[in-house]
Residue, then its C-alpha position, 0 to 999 in steps of 0.5 A: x700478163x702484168x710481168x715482173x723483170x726487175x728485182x723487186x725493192x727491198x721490203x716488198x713482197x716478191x714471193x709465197x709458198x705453201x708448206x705442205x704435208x702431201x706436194x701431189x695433192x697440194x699440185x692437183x689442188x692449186x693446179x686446175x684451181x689457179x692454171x699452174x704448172x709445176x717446176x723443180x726448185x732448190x732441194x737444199x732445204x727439202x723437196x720444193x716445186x715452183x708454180x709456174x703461170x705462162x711459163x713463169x714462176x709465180x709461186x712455190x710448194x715445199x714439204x713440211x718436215x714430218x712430225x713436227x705437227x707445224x700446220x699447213x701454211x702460205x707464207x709471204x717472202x719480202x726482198x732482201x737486199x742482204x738476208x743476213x743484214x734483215x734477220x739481225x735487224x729482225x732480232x734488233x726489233x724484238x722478232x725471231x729469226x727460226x730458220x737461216x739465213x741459208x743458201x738455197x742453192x744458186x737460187x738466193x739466200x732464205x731466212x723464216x723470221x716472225x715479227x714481236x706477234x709470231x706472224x711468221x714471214x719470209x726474207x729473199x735475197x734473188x740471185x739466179x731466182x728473182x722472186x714471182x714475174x708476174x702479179x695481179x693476173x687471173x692465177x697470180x699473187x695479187x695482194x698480202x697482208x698481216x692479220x695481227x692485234x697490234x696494228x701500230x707495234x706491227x707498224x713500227x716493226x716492220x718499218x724499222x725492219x724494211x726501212x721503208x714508210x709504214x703509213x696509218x690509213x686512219x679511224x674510218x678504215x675498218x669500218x671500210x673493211x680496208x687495211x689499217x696501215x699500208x706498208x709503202x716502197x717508193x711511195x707505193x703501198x705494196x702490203x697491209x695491216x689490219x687489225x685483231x677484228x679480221x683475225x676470227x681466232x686465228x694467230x697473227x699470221x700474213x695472209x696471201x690473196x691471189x687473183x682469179x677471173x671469176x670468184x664464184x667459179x673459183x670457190x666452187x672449183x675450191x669446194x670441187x676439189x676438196x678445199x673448203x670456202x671459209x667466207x664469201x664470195x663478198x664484195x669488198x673495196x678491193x673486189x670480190x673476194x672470199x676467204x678459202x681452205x685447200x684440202x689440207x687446211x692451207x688458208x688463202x683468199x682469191x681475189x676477183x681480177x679485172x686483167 
């Protein structure tokens, strides 16, 4: 297993979690579908489970807030290494910070912002909780990206925000089916963007890819439980992929991995 033991660097990806309305059928779902077992996390903002994978966290499900009507939704948490300094920041770049930044028991600091499009993402600052130990593994997180129709405002944004290089890939990317930019920590790309054509009407939002053995199984194994397959399995410069749907309309993408 490719494990995580160190704080990940500011402005990296380093955790999802889905909202969900029922927590028991989002655990029989993703349970047999990536190999997680389920743990309790904080209850300071609602009741929360953390996806566990080998016996480490990888991931996290909460409860929506009844009659709200916000859909069912993964979002991409970054690491903070002061959740209150990134939100101001967030408001200073024309974003909106919605919820924090709270304390989530001693498991670190929250805040859910969205950038100048809506997409809505996630800040973490780990204290006794880190963020995700392992990546890229079969049932693990494996990559993150931000759909949107402006990929260089997008670009600007989250550069300012984070602090760290947002890079254009170029003109030949989409034709490629690549990102449009790469947003790099250290010089290692760690989170892309791609442009409006990916967003097949959808609203601009960051969408979470997990790795598994086998797409084909992965998206039958979906369809099985009751999820649905949205697109694919295809093959793509990053592997084969395909585009699913949990049975309460969470959108997520398996990723074919060769650990």
């Amino acid at each position: 297993m490719t494990a995580v033991t160190t704080r990940c660097a500011q402005g990296s990806p380093c955790w999802v979690s889905l909202m969900a309305r029922d927590l028991g059928a989002a655990q029989e779902f993703y349970g047999p579908l990536l190999g997680w077992e389920f743990t309790a996390g904080p209850v300071r903002l609602g009741r929360y489970l953390r996806a566990t994978l080998g016996g480490v966290p990888v991931a996290g499900l909460g409860l929506l807030p009844p009659g709200l009507g916000f859909p069912v939704s993964w979002t991409t948490y970054f690491a903070a290494d002061s959740t209150d300094e990134l939100a101001q920041r967030v408001r200073a770049c024309g974003g909106t910070v919605a919820v924090g930044p709270l304390q989530a028991d001693e498991a670190g600091r929250v805040a859910i912002v969205s950038d100048l499009s809506g997409a809505v993402f996630g800040l973490w600052e780990g204290q006794e909780h880190a963020g995700w130990q392992a990546v890229g593994v079969p049932g693990a997180p494996a990559w993150t990206e931000l759909l949107t129709p402006e990929v260089g405002a997008a670009a600007a944004f989250y550069g300012s925000v984070f602090g760290h290089q947002v890079a254009r890939v170029g003109p030949q990317a989409p034709a490629r089916c690549e990102a449009d930019a790469l947003l790099r920590v250290d010089g290692r790309p760690v989170a892309g963007i791609r442009g409006a054509a990916g967003l097949r009407g959808g609203p601009p939002r960051w969408r979470v890819q997990f790795a598994v053995a086998d797409v084909a199984a992965a998206a039958g194994a979906a369809v099985e439980l009751g999820g649905r397959v949205l697109a694919g399995p295809q093959e793509s410069p990053y592997g084969w992929l395909a585009r699913l749907s949990d049975p309460e309309g969470g959108h997520f993408t398996v990723v074919q991995s060769g650990a």
